[in-house]
N, C-alpha and C positions, 0 to 999 in steps of 0.2 A: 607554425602550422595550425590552422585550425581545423577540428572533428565535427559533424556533425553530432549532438547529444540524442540520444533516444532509449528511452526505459529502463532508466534509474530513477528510483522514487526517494522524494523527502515526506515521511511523515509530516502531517501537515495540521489536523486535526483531529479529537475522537469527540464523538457524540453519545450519550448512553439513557438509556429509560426502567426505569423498574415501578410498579406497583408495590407499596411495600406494607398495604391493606390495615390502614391506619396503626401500623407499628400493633397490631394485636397479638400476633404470633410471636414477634422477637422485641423486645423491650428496646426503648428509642438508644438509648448511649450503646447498645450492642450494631445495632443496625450504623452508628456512625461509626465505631471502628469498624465494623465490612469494610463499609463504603470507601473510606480514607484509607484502604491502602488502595486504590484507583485513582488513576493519574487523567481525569478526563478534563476535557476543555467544558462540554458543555453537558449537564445530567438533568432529568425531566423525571420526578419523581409522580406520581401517581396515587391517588387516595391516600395522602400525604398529611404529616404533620412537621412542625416546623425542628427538623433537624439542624444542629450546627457541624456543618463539614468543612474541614481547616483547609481542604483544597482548593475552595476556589472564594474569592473575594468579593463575590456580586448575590445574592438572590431576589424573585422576584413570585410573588405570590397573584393567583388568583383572588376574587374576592371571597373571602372566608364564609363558609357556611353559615346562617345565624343559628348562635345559641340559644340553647334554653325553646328552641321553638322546633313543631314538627316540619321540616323542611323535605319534602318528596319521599311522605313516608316514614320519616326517621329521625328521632329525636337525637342529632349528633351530640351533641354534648352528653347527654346522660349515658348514650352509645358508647363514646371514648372519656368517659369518666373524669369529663372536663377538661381533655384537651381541644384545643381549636384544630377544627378539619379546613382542609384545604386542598383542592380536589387535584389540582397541579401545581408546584413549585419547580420552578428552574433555576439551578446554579449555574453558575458562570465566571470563567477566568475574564469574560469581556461586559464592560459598562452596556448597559442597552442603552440605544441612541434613539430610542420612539418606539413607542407601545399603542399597537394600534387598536382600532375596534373591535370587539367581539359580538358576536350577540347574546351568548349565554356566557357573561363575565365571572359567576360561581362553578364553569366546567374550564374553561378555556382561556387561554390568551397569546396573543401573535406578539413576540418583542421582536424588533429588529438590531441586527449587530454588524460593526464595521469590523472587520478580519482582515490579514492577507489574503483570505481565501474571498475577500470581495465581502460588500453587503448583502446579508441573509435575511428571513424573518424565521424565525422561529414558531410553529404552531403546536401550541402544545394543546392536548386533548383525551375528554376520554370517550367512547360511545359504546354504551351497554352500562350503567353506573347501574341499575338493578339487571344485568345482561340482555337476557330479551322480552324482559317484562314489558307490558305495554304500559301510559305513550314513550316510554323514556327511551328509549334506544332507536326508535324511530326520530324523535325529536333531536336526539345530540348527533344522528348522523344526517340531518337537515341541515342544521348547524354549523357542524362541523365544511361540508360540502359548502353551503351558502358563503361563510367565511373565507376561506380558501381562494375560490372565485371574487371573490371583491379583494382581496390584495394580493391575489396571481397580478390583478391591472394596475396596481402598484409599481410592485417589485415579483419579476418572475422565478426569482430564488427564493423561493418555499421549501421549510422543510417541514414537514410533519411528522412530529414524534407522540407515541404517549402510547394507551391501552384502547386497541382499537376490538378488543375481544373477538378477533377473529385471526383465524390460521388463515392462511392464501394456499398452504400446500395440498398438492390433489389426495384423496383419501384422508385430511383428516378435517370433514367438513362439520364433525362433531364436535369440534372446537370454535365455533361458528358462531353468529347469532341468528343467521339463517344466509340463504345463498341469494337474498334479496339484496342483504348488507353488503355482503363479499364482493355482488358485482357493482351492486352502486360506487363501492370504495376503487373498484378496476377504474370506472369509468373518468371517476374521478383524478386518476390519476394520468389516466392517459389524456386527458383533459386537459390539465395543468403541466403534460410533460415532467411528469414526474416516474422516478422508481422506487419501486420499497427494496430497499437493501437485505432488509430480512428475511424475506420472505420464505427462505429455506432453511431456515431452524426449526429444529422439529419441535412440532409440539407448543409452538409460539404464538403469543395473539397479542403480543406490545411490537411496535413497529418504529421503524426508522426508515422515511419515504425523503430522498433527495430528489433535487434538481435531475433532468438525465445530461444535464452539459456537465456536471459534476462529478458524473462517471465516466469521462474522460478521462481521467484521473484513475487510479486505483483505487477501490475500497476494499475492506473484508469484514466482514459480519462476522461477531462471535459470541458466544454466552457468558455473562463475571458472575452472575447470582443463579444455581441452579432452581428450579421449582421445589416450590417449600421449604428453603431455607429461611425464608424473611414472609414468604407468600405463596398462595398456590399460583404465580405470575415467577416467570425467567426475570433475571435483568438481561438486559442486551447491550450492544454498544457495538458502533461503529468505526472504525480507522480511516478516514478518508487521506491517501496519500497523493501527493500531485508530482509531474512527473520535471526532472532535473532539467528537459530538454526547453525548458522556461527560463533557464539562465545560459541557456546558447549565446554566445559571441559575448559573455557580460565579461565585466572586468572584475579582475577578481585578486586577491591578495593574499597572497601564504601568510598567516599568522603565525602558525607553531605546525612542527609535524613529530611524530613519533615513529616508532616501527609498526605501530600496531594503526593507525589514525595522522590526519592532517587536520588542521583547523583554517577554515578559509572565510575573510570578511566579504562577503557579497552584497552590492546594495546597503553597505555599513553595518549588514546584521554576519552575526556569526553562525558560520555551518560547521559541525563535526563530521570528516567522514568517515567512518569504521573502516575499516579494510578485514572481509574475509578469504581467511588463507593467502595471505600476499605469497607471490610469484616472484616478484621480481620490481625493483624501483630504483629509480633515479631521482633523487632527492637532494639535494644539497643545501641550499638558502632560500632564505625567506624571498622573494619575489610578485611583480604584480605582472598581470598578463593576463591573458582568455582561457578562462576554464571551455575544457574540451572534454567529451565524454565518447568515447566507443567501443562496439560490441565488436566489431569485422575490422581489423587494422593488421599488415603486416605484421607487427609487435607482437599481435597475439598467438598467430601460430605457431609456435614454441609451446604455449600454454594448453590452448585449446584441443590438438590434437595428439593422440600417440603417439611416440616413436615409433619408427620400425628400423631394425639393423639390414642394412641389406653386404649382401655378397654377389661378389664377380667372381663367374665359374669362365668367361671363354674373352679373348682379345679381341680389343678394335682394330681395326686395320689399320686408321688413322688416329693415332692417340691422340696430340695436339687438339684437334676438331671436338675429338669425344669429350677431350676433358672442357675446353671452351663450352660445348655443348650443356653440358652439367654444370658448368657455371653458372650461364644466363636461364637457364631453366630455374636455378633457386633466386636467382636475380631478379629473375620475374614474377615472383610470389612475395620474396622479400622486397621488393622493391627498395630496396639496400640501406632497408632499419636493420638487417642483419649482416655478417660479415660471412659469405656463401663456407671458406675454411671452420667453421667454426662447427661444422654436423661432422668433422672428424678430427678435428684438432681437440674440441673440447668434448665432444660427446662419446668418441670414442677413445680419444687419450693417444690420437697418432699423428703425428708431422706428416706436411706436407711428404714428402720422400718416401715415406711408407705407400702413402697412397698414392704418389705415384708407381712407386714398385709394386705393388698387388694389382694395379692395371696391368700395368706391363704386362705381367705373368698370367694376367688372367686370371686372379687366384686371392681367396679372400678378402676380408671385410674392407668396404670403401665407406664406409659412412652411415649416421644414425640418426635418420632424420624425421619430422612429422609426416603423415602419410601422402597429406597432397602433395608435399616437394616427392617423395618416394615418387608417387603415383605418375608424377612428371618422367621422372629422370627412367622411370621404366621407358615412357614413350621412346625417349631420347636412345636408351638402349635396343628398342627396338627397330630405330634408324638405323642403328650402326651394327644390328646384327651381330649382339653383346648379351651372351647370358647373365642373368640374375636374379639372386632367390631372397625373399626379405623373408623376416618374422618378425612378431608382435601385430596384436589386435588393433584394428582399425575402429578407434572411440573415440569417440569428441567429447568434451566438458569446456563448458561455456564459460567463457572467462572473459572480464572487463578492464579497460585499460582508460586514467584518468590521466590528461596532459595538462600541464601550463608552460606554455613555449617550449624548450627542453626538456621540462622535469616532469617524469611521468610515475605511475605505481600500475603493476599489471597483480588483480585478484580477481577471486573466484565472484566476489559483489561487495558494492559498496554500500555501505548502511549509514546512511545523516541520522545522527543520534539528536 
């Protein structure tokens, strides 16, 4: 049998930005132990100097500020005491495969990268480098804009990260460079189809602006670096997760499973799936088959909803029919992934013959079952002109059930590690 898959996510990516105001606050070998315990895929550091972080394999620099000379205002070298500046550095777990134009090559630079998540460019940036002194914050968000626009007609997977020194959130427009910036930066965005993921961290003016076909997907915005730990700038970073219903009808191979987790080859790559709170599974051997995922499945309702016990206080006229009746009523719900004797054989601990004799008499517990089978077998009773009184709370808790041919696991969610 195959399930329709819908809204189980695989973490898929994290993207992350910090200003870390040329290491002047927190000394450079401090700032890489922060950093390195962060597990990101891709980080865009900001008024940067050349750290070494054992996390990712790749870095790529802007062109370096020149030394020894006044470069817009500021003699960087003598500034950072002979370190070389570098106004954005991006690390990366992935090779860049083409590094395109910029115009201001000492603020900016656009790399492109090949992912499962498709080809991106990356735009890294800052606008406001003296914030809103003049011309320099007019000029990087010219810049910045003009850029953008020439490899949106590229490639329309743009992301733009970096320190855009401004908030987007209403009331805190003090964090600003002015509300000239703010809407330029809107229009830009809406421009390019694009969203800023951040935009609701308070107190935030480093940005992380995706694709909006991207946010088909799940994301979540969160903070790793608070303000003034490294800089008066957050770090930030994004999780972009994509959803499992991308591997519908694939084939798929049990490699290892545990009580807690399965291991599945997809496409030749390996998936771990966490199981929270498992329920209930049928697991037995390794196997290849269609991974299947869903939320709404006969199977679940056992999970999903409460029990309720009910009681028979008065006889049917026609027992036979009654009891028939009660059958195909759970028959219909369970569409006979369930076995209909089992909400009193096993839930309540009584044989057939009991429940038949407490019919009979009209007189105690016939069964203990989730509400909408209950909510049925009322109807049912009240064809036949059969009192009966349930108890226990009518509450759902949402529960997920993963198949491959026979072999299923039912938990509260599955997590791809």
């Amino acid at each position: 049998m195959i399930l329709i898959i819908h809204f189980l996510f695989l973490t898929i990516m994290k993207f992350a930005t910090l200003n870390i105001d040329w290491a002047r606050k927190k000394d450079s070998l401090k700032i890489e132990e922060l950093i390195d315990q962060f597990d990101f895929d891709f980080l865009i550091l900001t008024e940067a100097i050349n750290l070494n972080l054992k996390n990712f394999k790749y870095k790529y620099f802007c062109e370096q500020i020149p030394e020894n000379v006044i470069y817009e205002n500021l003699n960087y070298t003598e500034y950072l005491k002979g370190e070389k500046a570098f106004r954005t550095i991006l690390y990366s777990k992935y090779p860049c495969i083409k590094k395109h134009t910029v115009t201001d090559d000492k603020t900016n630079q656009a790399l492109e990268f090949e992912t499962e998540f498709g080809n991106f460019i990356i735009y890294c940036t800052i606008i406001g480098t003296w914030f809103n002194r003049k011309p320099f914050a007019e000029k990087e968000l010219q810049n910045t804009i003009q850029d953008c626009k020439k490899i949106y007609l590229v490639n329309k997977n743009i992301i733009i990260v970096g320190d855009l020194n401004t908030s987007f959130k209403k009331g805190e427009e003090k964090f600003s460079i002015n509300s000239k910036t703010t809407e330029s930066l809107r229009n830009l965005f809406d421009d390019l189809e694009l969203m800023n993921t951040t935009k609701e961290i308070d107190k935030n003016i480093d940005h992380i602006i995706i694709p909006k076909t991207f946010t088909e997907n799940s994301f979540e915005a969160k903070t790793f670096v608070d303000k003034d730990v490294v800089s008066d700038h957050k770090g930030i970073y994004i999780k972009i997760m994509i959803k499992i219903e991308n591997f519908n009808k694939k084939k798929v191979e049990i490699e290892a499973f545990q009580s807690t987790f399965i291991i599945l080859k997809i496409e030749n790559k390996l998936f771990r799936f966490d199981f929270k709170n498992k329920k209930e599974a049928f697991l037995k051997q390794k196997d290849t088959g269609v991974l299947a995922f869903h939320e709404h499945h006969p199977l679940l309702v056992n999970h999903s909803e409460n029990n309720l016990e009910v009681f028979i206080s008065s006889k049917p006229e026609n027992i036979e029919m009654f009891i028939e009746d009660i059958k195909n009523s759970i028959d219909e719900i369970t569409k006979g992934w369930r076995n209909w004797k089992d909400y009193f054989e096993i839930n309540i601990g009584i044989t057939y013959d009991i429940f038949l004799q407490n019919i009979r008499q009209g007189s105690g517990i016939i069964l203990k079952a989730p509400f909408s089978i209950v909510e049925s077998i009322e109807r049912i009773c009240e064809k036949h002109n059969v009192k009966i009184t349930y108890f226990g709370e009518k509450k759902t808790t949402p529960h997920q059930l993963i198949m491959i041919n026979n072999q299923f696991v039912i938990a509260e969610e599955f997590n791809i590690a």
